[in-house]
PDB file of N, CA, C and O in Angstrom:
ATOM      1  N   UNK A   1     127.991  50.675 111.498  1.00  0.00           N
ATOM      2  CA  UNK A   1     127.732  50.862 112.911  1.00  0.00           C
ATOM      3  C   UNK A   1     128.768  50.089 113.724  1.00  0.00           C
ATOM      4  O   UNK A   1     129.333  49.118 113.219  1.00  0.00           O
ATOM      5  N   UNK A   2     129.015  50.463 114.881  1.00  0.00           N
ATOM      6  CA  UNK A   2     130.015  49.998 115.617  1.00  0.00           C
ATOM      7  C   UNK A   2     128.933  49.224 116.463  1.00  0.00           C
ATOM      8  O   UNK A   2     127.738  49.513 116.512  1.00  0.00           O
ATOM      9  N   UNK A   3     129.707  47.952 117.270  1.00  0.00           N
ATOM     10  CA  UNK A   3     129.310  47.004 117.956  1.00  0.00           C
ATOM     11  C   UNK A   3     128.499  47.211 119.223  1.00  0.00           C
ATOM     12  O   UNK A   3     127.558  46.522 119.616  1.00  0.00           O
ATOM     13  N   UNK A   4     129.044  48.305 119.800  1.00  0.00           N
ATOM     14  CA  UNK A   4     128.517  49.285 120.863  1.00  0.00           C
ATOM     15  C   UNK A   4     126.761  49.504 120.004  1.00  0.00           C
ATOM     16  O   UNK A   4     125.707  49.091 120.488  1.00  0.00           O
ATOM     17  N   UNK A   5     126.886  50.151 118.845  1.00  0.00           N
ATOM     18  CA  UNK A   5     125.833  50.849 118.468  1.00  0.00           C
ATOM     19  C   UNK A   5     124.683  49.899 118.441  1.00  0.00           C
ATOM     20  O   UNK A   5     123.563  50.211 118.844  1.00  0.00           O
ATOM     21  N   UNK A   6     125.092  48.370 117.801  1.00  0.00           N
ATOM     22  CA  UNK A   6     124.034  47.550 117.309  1.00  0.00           C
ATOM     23  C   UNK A   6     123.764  47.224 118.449  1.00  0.00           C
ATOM     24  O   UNK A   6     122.551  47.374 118.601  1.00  0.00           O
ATOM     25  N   UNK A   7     124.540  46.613 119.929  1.00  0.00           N
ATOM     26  CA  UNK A   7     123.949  46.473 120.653  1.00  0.00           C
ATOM     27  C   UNK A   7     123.121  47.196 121.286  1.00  0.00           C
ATOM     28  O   UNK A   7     122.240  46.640 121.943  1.00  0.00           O
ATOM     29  N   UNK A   8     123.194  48.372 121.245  1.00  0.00           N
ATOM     30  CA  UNK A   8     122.221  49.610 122.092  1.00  0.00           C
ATOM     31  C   UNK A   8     120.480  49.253 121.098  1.00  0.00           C
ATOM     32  O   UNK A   8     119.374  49.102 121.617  1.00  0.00           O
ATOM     33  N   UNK A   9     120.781  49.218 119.811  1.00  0.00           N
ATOM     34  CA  UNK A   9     119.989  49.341 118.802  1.00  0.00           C
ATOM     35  C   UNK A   9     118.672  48.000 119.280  1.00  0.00           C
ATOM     36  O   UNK A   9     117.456  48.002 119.469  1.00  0.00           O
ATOM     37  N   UNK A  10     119.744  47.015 119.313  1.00  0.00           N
ATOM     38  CA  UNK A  10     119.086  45.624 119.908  1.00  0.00           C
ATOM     39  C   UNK A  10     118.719  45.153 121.010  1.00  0.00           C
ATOM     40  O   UNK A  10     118.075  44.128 121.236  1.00  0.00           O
ATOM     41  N   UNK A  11     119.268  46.159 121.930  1.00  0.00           N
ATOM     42  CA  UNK A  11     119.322  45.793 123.441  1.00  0.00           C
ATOM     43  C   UNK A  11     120.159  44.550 124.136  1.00  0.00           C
ATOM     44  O   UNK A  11     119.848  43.862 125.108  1.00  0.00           O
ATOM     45  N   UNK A  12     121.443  44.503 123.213  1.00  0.00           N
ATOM     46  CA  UNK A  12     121.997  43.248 123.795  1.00  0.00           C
ATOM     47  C   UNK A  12     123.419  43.613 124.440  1.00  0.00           C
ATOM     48  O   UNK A  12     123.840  44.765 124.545  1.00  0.00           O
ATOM     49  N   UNK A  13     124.152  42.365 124.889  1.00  0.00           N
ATOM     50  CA  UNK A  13     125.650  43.152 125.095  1.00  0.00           C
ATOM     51  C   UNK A  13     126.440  42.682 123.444  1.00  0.00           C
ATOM     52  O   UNK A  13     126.301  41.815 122.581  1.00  0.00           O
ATOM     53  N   UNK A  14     127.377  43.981 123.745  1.00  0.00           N
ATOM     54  CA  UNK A  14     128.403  43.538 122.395  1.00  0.00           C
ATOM     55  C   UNK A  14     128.749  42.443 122.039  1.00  0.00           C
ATOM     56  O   UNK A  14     128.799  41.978 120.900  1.00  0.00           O
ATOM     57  N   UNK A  15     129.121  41.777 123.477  1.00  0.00           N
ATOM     58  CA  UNK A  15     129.734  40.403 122.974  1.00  0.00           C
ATOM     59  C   UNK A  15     128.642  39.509 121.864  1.00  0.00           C
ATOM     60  O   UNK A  15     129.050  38.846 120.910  1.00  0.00           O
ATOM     61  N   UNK A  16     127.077  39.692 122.282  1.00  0.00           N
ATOM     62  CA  UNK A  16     126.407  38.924 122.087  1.00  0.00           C
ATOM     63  C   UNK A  16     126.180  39.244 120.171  1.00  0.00           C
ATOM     64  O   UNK A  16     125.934  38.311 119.406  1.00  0.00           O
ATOM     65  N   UNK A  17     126.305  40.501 119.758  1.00  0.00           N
ATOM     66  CA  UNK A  17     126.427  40.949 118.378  1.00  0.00           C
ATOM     67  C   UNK A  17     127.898  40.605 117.833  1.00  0.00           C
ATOM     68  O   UNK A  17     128.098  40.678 116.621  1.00  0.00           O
ATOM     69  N   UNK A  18     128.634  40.339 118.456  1.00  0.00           N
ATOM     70  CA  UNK A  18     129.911  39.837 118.031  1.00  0.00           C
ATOM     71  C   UNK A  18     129.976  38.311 117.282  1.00  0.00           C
ATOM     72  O   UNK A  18     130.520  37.861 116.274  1.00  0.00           O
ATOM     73  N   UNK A  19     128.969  37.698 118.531  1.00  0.00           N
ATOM     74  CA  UNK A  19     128.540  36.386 117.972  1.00  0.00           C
ATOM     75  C   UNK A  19     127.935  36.092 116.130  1.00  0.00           C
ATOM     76  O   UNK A  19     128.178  35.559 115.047  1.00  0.00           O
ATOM     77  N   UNK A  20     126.961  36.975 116.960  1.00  0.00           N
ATOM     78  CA  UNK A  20     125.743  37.594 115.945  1.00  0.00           C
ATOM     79  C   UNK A  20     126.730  37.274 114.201  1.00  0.00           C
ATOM     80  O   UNK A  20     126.692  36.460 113.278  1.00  0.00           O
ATOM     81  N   UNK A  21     127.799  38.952 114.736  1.00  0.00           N
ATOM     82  CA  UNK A  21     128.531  38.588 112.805  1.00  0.00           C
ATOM     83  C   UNK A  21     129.251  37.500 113.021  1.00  0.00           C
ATOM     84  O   UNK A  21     129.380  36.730 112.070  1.00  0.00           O
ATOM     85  N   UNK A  22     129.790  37.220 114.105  1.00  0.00           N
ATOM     86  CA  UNK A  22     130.745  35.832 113.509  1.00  0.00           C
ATOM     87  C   UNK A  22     130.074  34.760 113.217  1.00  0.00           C
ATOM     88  O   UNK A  22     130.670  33.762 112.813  1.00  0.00           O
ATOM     89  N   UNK A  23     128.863  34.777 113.354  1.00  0.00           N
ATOM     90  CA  UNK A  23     127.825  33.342 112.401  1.00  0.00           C
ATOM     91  C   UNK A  23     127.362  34.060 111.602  1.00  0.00           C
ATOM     92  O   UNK A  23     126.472  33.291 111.237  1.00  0.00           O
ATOM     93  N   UNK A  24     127.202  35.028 110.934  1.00  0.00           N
ATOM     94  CA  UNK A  24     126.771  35.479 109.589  1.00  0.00           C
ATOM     95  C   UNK A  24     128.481  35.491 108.852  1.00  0.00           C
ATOM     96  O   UNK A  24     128.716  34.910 107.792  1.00  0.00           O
ATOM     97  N   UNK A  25     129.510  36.232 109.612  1.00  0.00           N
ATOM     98  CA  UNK A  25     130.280  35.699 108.169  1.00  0.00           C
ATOM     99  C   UNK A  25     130.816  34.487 107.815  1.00  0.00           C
ATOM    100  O   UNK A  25     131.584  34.267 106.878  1.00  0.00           O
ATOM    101  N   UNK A  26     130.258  33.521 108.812  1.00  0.00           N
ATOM    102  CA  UNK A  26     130.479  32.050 108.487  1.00  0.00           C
ATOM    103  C   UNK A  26     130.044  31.486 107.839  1.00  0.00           C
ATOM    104  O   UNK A  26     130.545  30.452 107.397  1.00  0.00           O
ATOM    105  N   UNK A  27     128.256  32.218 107.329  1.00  0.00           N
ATOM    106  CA  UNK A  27     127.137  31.354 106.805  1.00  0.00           C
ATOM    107  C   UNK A  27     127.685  32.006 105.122  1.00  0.00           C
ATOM    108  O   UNK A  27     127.689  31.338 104.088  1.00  0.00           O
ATOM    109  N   UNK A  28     128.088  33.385 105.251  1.00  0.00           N
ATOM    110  CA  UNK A  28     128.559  33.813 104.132  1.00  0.00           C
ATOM    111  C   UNK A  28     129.550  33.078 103.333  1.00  0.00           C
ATOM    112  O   UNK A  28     129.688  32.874 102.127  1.00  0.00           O
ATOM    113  N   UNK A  29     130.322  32.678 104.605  1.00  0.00           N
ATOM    114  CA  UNK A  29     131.635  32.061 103.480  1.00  0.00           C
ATOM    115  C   UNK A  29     131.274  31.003 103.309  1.00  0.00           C
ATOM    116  O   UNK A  29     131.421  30.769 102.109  1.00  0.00           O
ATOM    117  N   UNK A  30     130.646  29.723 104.075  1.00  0.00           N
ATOM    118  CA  UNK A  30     130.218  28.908 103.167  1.00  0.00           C
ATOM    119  C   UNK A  30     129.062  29.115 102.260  1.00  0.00           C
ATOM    120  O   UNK A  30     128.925  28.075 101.616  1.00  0.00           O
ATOM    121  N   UNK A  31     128.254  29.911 101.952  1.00  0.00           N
ATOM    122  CA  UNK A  31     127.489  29.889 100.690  1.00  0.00           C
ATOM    123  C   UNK A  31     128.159  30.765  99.522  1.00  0.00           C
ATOM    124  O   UNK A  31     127.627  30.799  98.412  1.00  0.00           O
ATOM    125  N   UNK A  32     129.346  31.475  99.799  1.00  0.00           N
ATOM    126  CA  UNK A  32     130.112  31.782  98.781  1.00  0.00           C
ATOM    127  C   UNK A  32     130.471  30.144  98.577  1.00  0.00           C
ATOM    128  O   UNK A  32     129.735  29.575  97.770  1.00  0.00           O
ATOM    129  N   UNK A  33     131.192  29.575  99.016  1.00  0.00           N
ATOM    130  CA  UNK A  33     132.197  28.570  98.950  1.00  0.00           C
ATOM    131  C   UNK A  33     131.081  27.379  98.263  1.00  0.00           C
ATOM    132  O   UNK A  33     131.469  26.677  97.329  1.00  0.00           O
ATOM    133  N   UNK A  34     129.853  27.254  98.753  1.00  0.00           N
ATOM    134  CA  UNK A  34     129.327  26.256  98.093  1.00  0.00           C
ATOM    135  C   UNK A  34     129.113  26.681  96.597  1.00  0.00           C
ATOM    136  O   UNK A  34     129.359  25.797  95.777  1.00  0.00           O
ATOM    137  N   UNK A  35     128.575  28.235  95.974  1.00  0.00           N
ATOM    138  CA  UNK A  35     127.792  28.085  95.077  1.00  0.00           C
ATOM    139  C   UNK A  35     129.332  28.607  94.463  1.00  0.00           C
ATOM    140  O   UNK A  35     129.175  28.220  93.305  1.00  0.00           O
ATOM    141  N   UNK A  36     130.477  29.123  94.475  1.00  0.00           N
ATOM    142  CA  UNK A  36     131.874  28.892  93.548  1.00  0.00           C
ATOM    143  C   UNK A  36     132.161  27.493  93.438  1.00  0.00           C
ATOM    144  O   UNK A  36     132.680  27.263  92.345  1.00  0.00           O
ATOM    145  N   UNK A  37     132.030  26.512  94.116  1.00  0.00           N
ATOM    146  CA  UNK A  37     132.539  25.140  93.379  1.00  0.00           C
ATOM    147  C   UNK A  37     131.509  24.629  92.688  1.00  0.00           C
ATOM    148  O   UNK A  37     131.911  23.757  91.917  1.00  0.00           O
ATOM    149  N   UNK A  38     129.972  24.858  92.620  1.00  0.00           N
ATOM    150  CA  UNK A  38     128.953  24.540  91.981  1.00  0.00           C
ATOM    151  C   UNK A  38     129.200  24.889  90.442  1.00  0.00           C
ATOM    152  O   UNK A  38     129.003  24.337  89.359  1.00  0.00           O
ATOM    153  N   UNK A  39     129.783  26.205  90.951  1.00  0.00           N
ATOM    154  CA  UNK A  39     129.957  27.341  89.458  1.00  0.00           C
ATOM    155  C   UNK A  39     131.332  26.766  88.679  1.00  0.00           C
ATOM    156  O   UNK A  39     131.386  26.949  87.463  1.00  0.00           O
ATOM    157  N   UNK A  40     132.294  26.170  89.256  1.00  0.00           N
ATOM    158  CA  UNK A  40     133.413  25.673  88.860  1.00  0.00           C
ATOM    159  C   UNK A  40     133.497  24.412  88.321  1.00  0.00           C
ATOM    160  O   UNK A  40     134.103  24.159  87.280  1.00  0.00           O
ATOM    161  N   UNK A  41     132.925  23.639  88.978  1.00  0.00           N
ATOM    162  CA  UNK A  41     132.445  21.751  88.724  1.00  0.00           C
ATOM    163  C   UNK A  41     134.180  21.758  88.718  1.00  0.00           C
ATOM    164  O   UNK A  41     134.865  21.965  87.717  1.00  0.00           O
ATOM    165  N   UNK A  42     134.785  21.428  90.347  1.00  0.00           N
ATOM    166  CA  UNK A  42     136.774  21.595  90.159  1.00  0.00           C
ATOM    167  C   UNK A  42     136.388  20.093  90.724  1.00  0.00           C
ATOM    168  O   UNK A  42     135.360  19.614  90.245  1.00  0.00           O
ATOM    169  N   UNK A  43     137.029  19.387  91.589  1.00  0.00           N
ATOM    170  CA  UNK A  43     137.623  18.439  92.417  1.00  0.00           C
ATOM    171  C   UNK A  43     137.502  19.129  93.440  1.00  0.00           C
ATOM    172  O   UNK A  43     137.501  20.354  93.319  1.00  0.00           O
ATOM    173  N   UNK A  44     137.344  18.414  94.953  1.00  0.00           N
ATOM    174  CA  UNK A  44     138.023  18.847  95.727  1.00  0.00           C
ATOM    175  C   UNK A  44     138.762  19.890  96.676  1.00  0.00           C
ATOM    176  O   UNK A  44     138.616  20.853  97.429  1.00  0.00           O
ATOM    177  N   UNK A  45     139.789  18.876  96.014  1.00  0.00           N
ATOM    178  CA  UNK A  45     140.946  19.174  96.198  1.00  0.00           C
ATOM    179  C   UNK A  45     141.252  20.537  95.293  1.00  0.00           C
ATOM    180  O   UNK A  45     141.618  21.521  95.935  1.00  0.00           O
ATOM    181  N   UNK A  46     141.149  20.647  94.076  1.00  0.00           N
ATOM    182  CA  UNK A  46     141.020  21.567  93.280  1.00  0.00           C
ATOM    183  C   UNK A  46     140.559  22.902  93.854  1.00  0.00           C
ATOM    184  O   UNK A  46     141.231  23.895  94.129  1.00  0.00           O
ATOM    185  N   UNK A  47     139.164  22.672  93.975  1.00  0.00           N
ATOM    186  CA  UNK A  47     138.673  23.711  94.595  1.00  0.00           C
ATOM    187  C   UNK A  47     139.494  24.365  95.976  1.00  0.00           C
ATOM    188  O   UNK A  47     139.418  25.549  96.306  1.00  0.00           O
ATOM    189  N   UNK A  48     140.185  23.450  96.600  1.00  0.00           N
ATOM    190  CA  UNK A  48     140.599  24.126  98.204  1.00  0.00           C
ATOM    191  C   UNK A  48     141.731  24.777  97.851  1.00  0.00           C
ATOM    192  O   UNK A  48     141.933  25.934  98.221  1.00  0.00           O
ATOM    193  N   UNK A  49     142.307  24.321  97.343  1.00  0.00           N
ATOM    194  CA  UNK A  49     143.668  24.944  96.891  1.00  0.00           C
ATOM    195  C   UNK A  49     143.113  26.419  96.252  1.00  0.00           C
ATOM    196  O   UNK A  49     143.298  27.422  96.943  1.00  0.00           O
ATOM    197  N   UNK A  50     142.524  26.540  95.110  1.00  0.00           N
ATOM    198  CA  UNK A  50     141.717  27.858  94.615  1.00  0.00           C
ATOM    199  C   UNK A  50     141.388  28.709  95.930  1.00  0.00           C
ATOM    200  O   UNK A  50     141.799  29.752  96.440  1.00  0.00           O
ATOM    201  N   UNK A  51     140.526  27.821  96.187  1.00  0.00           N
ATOM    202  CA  UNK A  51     139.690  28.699  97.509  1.00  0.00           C
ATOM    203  C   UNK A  51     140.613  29.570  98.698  1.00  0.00           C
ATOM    204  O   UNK A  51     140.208  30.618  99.201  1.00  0.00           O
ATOM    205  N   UNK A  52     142.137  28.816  99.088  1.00  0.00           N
ATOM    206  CA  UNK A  52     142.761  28.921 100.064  1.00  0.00           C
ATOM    207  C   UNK A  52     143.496  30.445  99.141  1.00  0.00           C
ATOM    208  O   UNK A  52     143.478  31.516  99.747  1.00  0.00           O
ATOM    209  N   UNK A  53     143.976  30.403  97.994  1.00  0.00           N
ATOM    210  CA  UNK A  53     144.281  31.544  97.238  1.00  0.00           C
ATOM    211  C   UNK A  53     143.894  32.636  97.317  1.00  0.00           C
ATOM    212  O   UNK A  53     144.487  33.714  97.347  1.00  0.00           O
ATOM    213  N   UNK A  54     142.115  32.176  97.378  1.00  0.00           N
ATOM    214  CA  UNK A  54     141.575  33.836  96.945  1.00  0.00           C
ATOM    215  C   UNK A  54     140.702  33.648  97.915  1.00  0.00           C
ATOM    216  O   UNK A  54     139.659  33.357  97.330  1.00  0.00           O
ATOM    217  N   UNK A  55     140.472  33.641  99.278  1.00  0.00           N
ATOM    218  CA  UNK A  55     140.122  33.951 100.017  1.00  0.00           C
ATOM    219  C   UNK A  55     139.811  35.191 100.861  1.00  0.00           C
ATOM    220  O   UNK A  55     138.637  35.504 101.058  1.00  0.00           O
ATOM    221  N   UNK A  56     141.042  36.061 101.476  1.00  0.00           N
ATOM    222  CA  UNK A  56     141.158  37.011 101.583  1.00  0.00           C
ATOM    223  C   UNK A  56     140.679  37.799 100.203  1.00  0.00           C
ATOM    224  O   UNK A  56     139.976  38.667 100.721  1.00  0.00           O
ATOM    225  N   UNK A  57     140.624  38.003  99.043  1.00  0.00           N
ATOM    226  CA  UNK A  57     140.527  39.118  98.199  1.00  0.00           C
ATOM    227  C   UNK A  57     139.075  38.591  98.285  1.00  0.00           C
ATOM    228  O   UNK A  57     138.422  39.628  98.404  1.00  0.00           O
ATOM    229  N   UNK A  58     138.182  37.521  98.291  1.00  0.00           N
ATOM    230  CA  UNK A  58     136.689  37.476  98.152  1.00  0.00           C
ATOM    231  C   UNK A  58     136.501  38.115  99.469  1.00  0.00           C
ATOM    232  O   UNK A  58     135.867  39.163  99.345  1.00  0.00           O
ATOM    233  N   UNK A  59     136.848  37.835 100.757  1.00  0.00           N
ATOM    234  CA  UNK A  59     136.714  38.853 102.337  1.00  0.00           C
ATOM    235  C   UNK A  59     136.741  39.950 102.161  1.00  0.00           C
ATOM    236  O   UNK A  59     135.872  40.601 102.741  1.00  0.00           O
ATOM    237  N   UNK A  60     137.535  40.542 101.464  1.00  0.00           N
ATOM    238  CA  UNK A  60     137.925  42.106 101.176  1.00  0.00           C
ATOM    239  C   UNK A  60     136.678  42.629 100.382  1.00  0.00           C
ATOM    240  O   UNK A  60     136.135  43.706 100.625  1.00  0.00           O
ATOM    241  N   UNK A  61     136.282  41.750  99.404  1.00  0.00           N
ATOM    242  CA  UNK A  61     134.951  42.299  98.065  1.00  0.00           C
ATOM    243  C   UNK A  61     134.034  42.262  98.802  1.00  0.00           C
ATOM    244  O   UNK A  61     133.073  43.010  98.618  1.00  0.00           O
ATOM    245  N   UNK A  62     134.079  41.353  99.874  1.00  0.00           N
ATOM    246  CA  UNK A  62     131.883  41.289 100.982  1.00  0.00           C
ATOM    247  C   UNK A  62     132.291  42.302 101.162  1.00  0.00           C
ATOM    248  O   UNK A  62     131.999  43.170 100.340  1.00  0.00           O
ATOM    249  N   UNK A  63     133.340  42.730 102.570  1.00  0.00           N
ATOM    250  CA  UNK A  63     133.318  44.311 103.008  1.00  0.00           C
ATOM    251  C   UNK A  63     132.746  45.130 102.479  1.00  0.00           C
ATOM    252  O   UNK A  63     131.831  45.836 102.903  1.00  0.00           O
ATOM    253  N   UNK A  64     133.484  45.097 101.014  1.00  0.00           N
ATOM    254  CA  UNK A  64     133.295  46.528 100.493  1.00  0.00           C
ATOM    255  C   UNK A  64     132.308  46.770 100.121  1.00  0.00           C
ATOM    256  O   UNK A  64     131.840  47.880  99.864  1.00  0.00           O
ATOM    257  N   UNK A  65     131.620  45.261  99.996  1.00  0.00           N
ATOM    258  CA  UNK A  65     130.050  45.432  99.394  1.00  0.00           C
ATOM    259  C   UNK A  65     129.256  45.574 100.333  1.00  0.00           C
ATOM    260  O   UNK A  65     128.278  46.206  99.932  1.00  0.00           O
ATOM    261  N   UNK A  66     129.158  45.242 101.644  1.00  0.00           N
ATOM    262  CA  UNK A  66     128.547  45.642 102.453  1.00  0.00           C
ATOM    263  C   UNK A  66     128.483  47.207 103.094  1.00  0.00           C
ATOM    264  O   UNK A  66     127.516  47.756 103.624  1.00  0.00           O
ATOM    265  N   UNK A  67     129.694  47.678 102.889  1.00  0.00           N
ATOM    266  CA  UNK A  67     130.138  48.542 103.056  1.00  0.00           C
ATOM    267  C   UNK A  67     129.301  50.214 102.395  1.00  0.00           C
ATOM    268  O   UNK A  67     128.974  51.357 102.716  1.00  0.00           O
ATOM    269  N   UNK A  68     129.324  49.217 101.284  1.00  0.00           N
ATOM    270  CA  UNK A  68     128.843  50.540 100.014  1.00  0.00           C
ATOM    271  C   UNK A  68     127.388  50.701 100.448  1.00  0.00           C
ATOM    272  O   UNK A  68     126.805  51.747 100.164  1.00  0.00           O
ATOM    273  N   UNK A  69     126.687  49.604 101.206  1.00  0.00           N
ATOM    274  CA  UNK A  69     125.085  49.583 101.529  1.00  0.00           C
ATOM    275  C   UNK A  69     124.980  50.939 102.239  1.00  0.00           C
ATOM    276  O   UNK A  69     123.893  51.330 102.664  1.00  0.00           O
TER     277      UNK A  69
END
């Protein structure tokens, strides 16, 4: 759905669903980010460096998984 749509859906303005995903894909990336270094037991430092790598390609896999819903 487009931003237009959810707001009509919700009764809000766009901007306010804009918000909306930009704190859900925040909450996403840190609970990706917490439970991959849980899953890793790295450092750090370790971990950020990893993380800063594959970032974009884990962004790209939510999409698509959300996507496929």
């Amino acid at each position: 759905m487009s931003l237009d749509a959810i707001a009509r859906t919700y009764r809000v303005h766009r901007a306010t669903v804009a918000r909306w995903l930009a704190a859900i894909r925040e909450d996403l990336d840190t609970a990706v980010r917490v439970r991959l270094w849980d899953e890793l037991g790295v450092s750090t430092t370790e971990f950020q460096s990893l993380w800063n790598a594959v970032r974009s390609d884990v962004e790209v896999s939510i999409s698509r998984l959300l996507a496929a819903r």
